[in-house]
C-alpha positions, 0 to 999 in steps of 0.5 A: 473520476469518482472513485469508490470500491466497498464490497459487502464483505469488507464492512464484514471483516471491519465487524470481525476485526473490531470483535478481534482488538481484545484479543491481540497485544499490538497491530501490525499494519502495513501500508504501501510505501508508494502511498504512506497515507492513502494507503493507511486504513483511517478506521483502524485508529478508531479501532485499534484504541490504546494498542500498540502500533507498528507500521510497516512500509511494505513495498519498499522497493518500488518506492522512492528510496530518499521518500522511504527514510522521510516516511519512516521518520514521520511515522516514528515521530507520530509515536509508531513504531516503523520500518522498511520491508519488502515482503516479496523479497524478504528485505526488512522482515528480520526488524520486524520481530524487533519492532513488535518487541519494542511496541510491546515492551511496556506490557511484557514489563507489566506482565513480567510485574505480575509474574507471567512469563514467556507469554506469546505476544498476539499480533493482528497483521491489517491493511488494505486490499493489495498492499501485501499482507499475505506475502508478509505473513508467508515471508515472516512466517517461513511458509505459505501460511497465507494465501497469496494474490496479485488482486485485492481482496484474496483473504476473506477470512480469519486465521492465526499463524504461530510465528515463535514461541514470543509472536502469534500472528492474526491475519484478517482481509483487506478492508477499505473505508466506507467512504473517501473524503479525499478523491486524492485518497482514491486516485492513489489506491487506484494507481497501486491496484487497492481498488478493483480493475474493472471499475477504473477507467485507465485512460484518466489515470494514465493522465494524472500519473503521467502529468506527476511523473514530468513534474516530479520524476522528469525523464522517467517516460523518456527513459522507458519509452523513448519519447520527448516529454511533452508539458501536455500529458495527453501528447505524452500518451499518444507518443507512447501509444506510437512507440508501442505500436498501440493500434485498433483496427485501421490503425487509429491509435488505441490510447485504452491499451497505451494506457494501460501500459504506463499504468502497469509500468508504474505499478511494476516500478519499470518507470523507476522508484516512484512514490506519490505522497512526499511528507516534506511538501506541502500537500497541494504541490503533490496532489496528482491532477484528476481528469475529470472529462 
């Protein structure tokens, strides 16, 4: 599998992104806690210069809850400031204000040197399509400020959300990268639903996912398909494909929509909290395979 997914309009938002970083005081960048790296847009570090940084770990709760404190703690020694939220729930987002305070708290004491008082931080809010920005900023913010989507690409344009009298947020569209040296990079993103559907072949995923989930999460299939775990992840799918009764016409086994299932069941955290990226490990031992048939 080859993945890539750069639309017009993302190299668009990268432009009016790069215009914008004079006007804030830190970025907030969110990223999904399944995929810490994958999920962390490279071209913002280019961007973003001396600004302070906080990273959010957005998606908590569908990721590894042991992986989640060693992510926060790698992100914390790379010199961020980090924490644990799940939008969608609200779990985390009071830390937050907290966070941009202490990111920020070498400018308020300059600003403070120079006498100017009271001045709302400005915050720009980034991150890769799907990785829940716009859940965010209405969970933070108290309101449905942004617009919310389960696809990638919903946001398309600029807009500012007061939040207290200390923060205004700056929310921008979901970009990728123009290109992933990493083919790991693209097979995580297209797990998690950051790169769009119909460019994906499901059946290759399933597999990969699937040969991680026995060596990493073992009995997770078994627990929510009630099948015996194979070695081999193709007689892994054709078990669920049985058990759900997955069928084409003629009763041959439609392996597409099985498929389809177990990447939908990862993605609704149904197989259990899974993340993808262990930061203890050494990278080649939690590389997921691609099919490359």
């Amino acid at each position: 599998m080859h993945f890539q997914w750069y639309p017009g309009h993302m190299s668009k938002a990268k432009r009016m992104m790069q215009e914008d970083m004079k006007l804030i005081d830190v970025i907030i960048e969110l990223v999904d806690a399944r995929i810490p790296l994958s999920s962390k847009n490279p071209d913002i570090n280019q961007m973003a210069g001396s600004k302070s940084r906080v990273i959010l770990l957005n998606k908590c709760d569908l990721a590894d809850d042991s992986q989640n404190l060693k992510w926060k703690e790698y992100f914390e020694g790379q010199g961020y400031i980090a924490a644990l939220v799940n939008s969608k729930k609200g779990d985390g987002i009071r830390k937050v204000n907290d966070a941009v305070m202490e990111a920020c708290k070498a400018k308020i004491e300059r600003d403070r040197r120079k006498g100017i008082l009271n001045r709302p931080l400005r915050a720009m809010v980034v991150g890769i399509p799907n990785v829940g920005k716009s859940t965010f900023i209405n969970s933070i913010s108290g309101k449905a400020a942004a617009k919310t989507g389960n696809k990638p690409g919903v946001t398309k344009g600029k807009q500012w959300i007061k939040l207290n009298k200390s923060i205004e947020l700056l929310d921008t569209p979901g970009i990728l990268w123009p290109k992933f040296e990493d083919q790991q990079v693209g097979l995580h993103l297209a797990l998690i639903g950051s790169i769009r559907e119909d460019i994906l072949n499901s059946y290759d995923l399933s597999l990969s996912l699937i040969t991680f989930l026995t060596k990493y999460y073992k009995g997770a299939l078994t627990e929510r398909y009630g099948i015996t775990e194979s070695d081999i992840p193709e007689e892994n799918l054709t078990a669920v494909a049985k058990k759900r009764a997955c069928l084409l016409k003629g009763g041959e086994l439609d392996l597409e929509k099985a498929s389809g299932f177990i990447v939908d069941d990862f993605r609704n955290a149904k197989l259990g909290k899974v993340t993808l990226e262990f930061p203890a490990e050494p990278a080649e031992d939690v590389v997921l395979p691609i099919n490359d048939k």
